[in-house]
PASEBA-1860 file (N, C-alpha, C; in nm, 3 decimals):
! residues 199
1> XXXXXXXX> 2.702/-3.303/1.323/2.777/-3.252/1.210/2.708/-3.288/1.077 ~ 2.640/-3.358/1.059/2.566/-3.439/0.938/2.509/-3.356/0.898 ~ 2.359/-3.348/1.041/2.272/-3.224/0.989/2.300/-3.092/0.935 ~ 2.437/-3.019/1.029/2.483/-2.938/0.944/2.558/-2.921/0.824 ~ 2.596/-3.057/0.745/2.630/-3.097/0.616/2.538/-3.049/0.548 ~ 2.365/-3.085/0.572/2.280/-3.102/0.529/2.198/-3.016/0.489 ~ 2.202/-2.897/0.608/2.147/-2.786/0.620/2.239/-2.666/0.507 ~ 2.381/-2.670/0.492/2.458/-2.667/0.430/2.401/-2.655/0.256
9> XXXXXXXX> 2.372/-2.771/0.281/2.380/-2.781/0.142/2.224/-2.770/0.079 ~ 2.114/-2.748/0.174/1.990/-2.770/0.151/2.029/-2.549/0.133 ~ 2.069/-2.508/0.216/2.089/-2.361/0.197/2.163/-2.310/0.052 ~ 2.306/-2.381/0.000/2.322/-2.393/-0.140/2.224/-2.406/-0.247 ~ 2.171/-2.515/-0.230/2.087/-2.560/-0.271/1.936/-2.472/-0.345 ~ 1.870/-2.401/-0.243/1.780/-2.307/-0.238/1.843/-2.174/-0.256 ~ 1.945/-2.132/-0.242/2.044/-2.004/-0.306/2.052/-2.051/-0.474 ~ 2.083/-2.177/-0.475/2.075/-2.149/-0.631/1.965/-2.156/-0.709
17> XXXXXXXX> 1.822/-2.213/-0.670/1.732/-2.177/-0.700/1.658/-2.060/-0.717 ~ 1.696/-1.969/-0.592/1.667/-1.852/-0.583/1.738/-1.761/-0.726 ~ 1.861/-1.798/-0.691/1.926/-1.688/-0.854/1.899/-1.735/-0.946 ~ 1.859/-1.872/-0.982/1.766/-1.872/-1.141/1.661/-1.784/-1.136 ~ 1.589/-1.786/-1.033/1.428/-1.744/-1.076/1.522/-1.576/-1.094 ~ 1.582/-1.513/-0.997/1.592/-1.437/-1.084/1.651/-1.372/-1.194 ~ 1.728/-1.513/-1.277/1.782/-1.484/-1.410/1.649/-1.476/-1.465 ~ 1.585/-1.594/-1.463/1.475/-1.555/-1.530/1.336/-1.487/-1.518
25> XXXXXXXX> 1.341/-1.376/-1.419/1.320/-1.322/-1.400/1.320/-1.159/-1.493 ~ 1.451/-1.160/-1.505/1.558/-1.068/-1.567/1.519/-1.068/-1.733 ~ 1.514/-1.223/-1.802/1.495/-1.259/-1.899/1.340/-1.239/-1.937 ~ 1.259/-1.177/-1.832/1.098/-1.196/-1.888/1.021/-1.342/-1.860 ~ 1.087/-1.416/-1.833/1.016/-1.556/-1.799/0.957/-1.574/-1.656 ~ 0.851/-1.463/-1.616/0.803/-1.487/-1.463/0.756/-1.627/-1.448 ~ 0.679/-1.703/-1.529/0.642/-1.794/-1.484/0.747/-1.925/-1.444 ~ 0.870/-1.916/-1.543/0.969/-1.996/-1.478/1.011/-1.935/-1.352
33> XXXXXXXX> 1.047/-1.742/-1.304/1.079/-1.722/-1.168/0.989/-1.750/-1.120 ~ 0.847/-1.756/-1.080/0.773/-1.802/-1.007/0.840/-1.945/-0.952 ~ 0.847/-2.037/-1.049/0.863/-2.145/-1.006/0.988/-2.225/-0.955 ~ 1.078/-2.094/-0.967/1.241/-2.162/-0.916/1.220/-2.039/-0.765 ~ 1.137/-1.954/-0.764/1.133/-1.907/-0.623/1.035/-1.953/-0.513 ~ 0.960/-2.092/-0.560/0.902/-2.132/-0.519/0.987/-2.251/-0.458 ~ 1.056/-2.335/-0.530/1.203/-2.426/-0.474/1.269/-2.365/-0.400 ~ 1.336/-2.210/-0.417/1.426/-2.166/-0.339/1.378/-2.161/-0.208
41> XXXXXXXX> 1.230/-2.094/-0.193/1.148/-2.087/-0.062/1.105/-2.157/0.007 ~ 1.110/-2.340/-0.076/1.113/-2.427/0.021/1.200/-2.441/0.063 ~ 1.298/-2.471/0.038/1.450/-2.490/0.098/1.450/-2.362/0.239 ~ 1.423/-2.229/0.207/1.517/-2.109/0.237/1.374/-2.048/0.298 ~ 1.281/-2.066/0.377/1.161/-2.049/0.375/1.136/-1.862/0.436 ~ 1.288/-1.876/0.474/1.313/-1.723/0.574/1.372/-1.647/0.504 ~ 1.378/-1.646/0.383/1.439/-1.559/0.262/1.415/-1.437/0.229 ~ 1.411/-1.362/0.288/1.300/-1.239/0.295/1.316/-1.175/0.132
49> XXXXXXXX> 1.442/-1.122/0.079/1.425/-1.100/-0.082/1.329/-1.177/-0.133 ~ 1.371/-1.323/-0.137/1.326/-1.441/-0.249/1.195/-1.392/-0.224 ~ 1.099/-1.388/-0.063/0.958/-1.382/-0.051/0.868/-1.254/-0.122 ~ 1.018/-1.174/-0.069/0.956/-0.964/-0.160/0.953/-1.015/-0.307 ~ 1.022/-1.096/-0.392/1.002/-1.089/-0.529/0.922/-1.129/-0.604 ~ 0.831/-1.262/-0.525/0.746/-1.402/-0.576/0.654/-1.251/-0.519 ~ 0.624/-1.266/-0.401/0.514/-1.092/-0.416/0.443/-1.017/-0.508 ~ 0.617/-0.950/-0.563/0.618/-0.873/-0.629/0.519/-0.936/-0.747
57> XXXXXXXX> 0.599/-1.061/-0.851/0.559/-1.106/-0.942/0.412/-1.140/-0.950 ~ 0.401/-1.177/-0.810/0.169/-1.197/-0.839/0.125/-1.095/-0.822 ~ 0.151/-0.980/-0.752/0.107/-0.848/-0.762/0.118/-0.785/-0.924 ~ 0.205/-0.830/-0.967/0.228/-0.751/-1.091/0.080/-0.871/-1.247 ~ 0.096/-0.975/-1.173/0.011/-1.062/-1.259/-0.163/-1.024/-1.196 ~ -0.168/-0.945/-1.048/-0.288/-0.915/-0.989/-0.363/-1.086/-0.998 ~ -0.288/-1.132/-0.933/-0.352/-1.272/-0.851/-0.348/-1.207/-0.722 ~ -0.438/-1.144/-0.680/-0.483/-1.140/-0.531/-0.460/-1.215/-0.447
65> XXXXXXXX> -0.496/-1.368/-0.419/-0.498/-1.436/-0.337/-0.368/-1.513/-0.325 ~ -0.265/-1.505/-0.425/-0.143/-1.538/-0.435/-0.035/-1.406/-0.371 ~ -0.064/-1.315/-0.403/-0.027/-1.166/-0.301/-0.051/-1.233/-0.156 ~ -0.198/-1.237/-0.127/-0.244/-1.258/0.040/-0.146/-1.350/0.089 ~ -0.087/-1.445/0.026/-0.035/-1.552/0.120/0.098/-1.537/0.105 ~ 0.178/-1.470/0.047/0.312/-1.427/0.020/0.319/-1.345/0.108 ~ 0.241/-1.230/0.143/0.264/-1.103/0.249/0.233/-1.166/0.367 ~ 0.165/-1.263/0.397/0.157/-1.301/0.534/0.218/-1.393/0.586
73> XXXXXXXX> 0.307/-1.450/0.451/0.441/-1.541/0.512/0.547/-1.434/0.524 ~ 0.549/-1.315/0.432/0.638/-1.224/0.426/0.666/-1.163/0.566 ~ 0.557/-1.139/0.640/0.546/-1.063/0.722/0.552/-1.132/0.893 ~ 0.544/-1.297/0.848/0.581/-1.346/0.961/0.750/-1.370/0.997 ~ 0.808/-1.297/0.864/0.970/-1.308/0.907/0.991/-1.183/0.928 ~ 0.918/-1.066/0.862/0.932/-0.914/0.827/0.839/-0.846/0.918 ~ 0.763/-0.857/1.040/0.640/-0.794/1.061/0.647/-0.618/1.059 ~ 0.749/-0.571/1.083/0.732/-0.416/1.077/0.787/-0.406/0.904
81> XXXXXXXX> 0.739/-0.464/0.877/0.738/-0.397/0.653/0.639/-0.348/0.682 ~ 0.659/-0.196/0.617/0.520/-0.129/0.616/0.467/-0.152/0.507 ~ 0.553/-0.124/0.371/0.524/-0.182/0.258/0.442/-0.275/0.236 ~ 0.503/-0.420/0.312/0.388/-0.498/0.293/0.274/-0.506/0.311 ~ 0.294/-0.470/0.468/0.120/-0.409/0.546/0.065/-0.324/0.438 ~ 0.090/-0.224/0.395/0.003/-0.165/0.301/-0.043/-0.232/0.143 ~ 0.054/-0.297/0.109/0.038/-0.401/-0.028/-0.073/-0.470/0.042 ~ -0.082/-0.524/0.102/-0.182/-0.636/0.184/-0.298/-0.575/0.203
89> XXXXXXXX> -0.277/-0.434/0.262/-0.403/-0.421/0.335/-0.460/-0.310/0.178 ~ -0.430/-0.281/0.088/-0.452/-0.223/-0.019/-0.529/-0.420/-0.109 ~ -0.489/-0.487/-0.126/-0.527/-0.595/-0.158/-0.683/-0.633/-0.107 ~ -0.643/-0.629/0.054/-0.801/-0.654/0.123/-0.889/-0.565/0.101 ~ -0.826/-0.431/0.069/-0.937/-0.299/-0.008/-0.999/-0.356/-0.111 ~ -0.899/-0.415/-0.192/-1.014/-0.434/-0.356/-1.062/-0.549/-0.333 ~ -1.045/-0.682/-0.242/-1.138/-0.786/-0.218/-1.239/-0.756/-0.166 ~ -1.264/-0.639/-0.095/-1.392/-0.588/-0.025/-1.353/-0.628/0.145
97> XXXXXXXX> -1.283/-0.694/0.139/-1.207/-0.726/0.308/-1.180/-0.620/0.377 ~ -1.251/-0.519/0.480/-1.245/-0.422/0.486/-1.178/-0.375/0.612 ~ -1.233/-0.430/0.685/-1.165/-0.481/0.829/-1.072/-0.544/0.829 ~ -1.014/-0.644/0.750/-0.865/-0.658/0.727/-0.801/-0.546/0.675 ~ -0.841/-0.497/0.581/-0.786/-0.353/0.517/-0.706/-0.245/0.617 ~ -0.807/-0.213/0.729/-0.795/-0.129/0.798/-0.712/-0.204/0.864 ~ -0.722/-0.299/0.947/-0.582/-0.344/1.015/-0.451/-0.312/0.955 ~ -0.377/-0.366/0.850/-0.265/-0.370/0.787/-0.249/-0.236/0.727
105> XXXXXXXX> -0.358/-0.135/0.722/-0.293/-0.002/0.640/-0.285/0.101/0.799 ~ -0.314/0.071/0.893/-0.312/0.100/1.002/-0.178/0.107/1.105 ~ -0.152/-0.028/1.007/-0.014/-0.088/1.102/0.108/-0.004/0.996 ~ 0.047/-0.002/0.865/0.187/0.048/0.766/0.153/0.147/0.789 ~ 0.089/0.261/0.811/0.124/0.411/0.896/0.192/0.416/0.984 ~ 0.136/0.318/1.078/0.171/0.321/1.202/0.391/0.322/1.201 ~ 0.421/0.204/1.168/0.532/0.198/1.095/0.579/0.290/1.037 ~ 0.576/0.398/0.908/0.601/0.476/0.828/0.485/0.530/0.823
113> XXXXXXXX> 0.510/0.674/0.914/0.422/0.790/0.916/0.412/0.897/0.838 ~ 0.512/0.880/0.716/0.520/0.989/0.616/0.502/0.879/0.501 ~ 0.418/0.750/0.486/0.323/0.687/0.387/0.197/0.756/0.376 ~ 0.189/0.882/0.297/0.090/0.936/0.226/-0.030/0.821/0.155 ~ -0.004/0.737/0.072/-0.032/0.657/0.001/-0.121/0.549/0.143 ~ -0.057/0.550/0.225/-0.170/0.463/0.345/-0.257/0.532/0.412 ~ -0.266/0.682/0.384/-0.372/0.736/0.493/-0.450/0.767/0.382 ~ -0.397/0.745/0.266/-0.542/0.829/0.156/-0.623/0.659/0.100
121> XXXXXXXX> -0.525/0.543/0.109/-0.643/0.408/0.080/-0.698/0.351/0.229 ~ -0.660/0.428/0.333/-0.734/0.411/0.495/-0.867/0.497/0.435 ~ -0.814/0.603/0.420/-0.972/0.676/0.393/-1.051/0.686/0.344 ~ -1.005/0.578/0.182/-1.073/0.495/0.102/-1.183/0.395/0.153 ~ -1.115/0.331/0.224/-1.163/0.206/0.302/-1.267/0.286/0.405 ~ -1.239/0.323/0.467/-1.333/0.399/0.565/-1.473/0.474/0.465 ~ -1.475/0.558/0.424/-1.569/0.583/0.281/-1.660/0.446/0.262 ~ -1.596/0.352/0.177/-1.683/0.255/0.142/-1.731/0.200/0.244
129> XXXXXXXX> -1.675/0.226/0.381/-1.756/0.150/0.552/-1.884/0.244/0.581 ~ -1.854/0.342/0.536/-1.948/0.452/0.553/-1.915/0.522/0.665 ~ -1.790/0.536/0.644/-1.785/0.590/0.829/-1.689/0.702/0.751 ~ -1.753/0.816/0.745/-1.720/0.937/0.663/-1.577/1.004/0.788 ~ -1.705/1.033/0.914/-1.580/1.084/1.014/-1.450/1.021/1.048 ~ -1.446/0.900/1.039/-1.281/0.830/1.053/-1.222/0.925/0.916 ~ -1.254/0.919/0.806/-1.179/0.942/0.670/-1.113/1.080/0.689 ~ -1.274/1.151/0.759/-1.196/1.293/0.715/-1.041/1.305/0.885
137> XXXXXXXX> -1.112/1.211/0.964/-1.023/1.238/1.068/-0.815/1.174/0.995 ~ -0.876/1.058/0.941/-0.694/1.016/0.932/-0.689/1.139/0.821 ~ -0.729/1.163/0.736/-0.711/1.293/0.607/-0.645/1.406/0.674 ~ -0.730/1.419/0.792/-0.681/1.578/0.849/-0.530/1.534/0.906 ~ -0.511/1.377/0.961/-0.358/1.363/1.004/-0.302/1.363/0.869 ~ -0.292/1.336/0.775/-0.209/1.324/0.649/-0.201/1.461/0.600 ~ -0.283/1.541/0.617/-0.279/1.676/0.534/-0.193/1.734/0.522 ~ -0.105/1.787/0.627/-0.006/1.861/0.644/0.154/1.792/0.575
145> XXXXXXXX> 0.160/1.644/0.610/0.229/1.575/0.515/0.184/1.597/0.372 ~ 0.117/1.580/0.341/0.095/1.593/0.180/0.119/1.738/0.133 ~ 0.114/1.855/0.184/0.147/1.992/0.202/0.291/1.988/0.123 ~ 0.369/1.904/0.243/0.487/1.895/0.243/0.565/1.826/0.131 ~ 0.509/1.750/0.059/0.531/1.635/-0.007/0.477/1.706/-0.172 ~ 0.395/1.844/-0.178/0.369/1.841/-0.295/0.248/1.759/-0.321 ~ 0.206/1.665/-0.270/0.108/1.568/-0.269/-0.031/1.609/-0.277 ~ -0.145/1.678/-0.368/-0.207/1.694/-0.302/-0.384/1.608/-0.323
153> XXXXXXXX> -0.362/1.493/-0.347/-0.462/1.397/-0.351/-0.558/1.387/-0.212 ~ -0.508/1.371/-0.054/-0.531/1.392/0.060/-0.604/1.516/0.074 ~ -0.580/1.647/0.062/-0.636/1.733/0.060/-0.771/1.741/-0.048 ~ -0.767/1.699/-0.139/-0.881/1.736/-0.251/-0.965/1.637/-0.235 ~ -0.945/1.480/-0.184/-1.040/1.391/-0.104/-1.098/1.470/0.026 ~ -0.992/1.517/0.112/-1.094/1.617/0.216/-1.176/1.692/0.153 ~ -1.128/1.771/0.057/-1.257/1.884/0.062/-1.371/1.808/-0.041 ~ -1.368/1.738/-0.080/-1.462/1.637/-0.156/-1.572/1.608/-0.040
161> XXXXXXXX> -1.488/1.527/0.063/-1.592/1.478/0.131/-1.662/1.626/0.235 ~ -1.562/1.677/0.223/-1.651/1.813/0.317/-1.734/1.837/0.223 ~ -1.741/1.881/0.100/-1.795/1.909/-0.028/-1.982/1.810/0.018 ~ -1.902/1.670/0.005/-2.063/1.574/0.014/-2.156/1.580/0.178 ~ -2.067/1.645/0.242/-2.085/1.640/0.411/-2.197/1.793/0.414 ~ -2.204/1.866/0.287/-2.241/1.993/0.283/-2.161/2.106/0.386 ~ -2.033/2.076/0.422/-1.936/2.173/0.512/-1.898/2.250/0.439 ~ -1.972/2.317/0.374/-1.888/2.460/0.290/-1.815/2.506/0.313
169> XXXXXXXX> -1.767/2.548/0.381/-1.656/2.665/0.444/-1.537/2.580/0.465 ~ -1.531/2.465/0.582/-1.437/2.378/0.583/-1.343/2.352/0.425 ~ -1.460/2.280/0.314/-1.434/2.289/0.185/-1.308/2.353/0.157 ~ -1.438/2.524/0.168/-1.346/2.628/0.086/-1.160/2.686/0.190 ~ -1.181/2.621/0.286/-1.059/2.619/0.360/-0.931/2.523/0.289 ~ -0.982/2.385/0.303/-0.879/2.330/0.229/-0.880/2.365/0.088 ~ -0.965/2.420/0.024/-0.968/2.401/-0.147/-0.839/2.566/-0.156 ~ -0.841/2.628/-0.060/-0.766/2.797/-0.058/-0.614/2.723/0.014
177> XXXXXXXX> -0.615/2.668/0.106/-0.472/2.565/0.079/-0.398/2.503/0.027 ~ -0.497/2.410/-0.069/-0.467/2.382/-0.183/-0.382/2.459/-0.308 ~ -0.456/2.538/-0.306/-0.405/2.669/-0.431/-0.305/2.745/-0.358 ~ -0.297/2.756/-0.268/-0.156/2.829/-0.218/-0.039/2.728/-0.234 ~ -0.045/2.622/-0.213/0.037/2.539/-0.288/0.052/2.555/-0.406 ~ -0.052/2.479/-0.464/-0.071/2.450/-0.600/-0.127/2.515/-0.679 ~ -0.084/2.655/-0.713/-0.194/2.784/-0.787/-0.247/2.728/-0.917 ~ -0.251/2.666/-1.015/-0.295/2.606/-1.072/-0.327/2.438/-1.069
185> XXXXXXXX> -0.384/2.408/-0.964/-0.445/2.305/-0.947/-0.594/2.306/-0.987 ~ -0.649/2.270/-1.154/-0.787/2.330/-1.187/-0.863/2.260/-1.150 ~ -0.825/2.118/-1.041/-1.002/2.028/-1.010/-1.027/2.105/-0.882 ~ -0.893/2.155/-0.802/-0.935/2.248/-0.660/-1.001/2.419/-0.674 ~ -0.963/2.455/-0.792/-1.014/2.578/-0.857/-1.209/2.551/-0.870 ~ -1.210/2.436/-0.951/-1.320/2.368/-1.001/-1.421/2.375/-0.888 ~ -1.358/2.248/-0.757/-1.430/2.221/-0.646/-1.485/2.342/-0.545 ~ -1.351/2.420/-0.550/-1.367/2.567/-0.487/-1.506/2.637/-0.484
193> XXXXXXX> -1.474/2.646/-0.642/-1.640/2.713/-0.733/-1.762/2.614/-0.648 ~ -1.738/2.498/-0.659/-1.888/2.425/-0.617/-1.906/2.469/-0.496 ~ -1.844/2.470/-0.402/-1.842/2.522/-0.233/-1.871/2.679/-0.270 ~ -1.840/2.747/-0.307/-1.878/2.861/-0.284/-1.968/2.920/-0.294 ~ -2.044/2.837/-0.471/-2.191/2.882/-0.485/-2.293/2.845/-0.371 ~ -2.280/2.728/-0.318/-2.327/2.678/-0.200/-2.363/2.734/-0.048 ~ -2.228/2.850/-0.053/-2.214/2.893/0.102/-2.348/3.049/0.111
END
């Protein structure tokens, strides 16, 4: 009974830490929420809000390596957040961590298959690996989502890289999809023109 006195009150305890940081939070003072969600999270270590917010706050300050270790405590209470997987594996993109990259934006597709936003920084990542055919392959799975979505960043990276691949025609396939969507879309109008003089 003690321990659960204890536990009790160690859970109070870290609840009220937690709602300062985010009064002050609220108030503009991240660096005080940083540091009362850092108390709350010792206490409350399975807090999954408290962990999404301290996140949030180094993501928003772009401390990288303070992100990395928040999402991978995040994710040992949370593992199907796709969100996170992709915050994370978008993180290991701009560290140059590339192969971590691809793991975690892999897994947040995998998770949430209508995350547009994870198959176009997968194909990012893949690009800078040099491995052109993975890119255009997850691109061609996202395409039809992005169709759907109005989206059309996925598509105009395909015909880009068909564009650098010298696939003319492919190109001028998605760049004429494009515009049936989006009839005034002028960088796919633009790109169009380059593929065509080409073919």
């Amino acid at each position: 009974e003690a321990t659960l006195g204890i536990d009790l009150l160690l859970e109070q305890e870290g609840g009220v830490f937690l709602t300062l940081a985010s009064i002050y939070e609220f108030q503009g003072d991240n660096q005080k929420a940083k540091e009362y969600y850092h108390k709350g999270l010792e206490m409350l270590p399975n807090h999954v809000q408290g962990r999404r917010k301290l996140l949030l706050r180094y993501l928003e300050e772009n401390n990288t390596d303070a992100v990395i270790e928040q999402a991978v405590n995040l994710l040992k209470i949370e593992p199907n957040d796709a969100v996170t997987h992709f915050i994370l594996g978008a993180i290991y993109k701009k560290k140059g961590m590339f192969d971590e990259a691809v793991k975690e934006l892999k897994s947040a597709i995998s998770l949430e298959k209508n995350m547009s936003q994870g198959y176009i920084q997968l194909a990012y990542v893949y690009l800078r690996q040099k491995k052109r055919e993975e890119a255009v392959n997850i691109l061609n799975k996202a395409i039809n989502l992005s169709f759907c979505n109005q989206n059309m960043e996925v598509p105009l990276l395909l015909g880009l890289i068909y564009l650098q691949n010298k696939q003319y025609e492919k190109a001028v396939e998605v760049y004429r999809r494009i515009l049936w969507h989006s009839p005034n879309n002028q960088e796919a109008w633009y790109q169009m023109g380059m593929a065509n003089e080409r073919l």
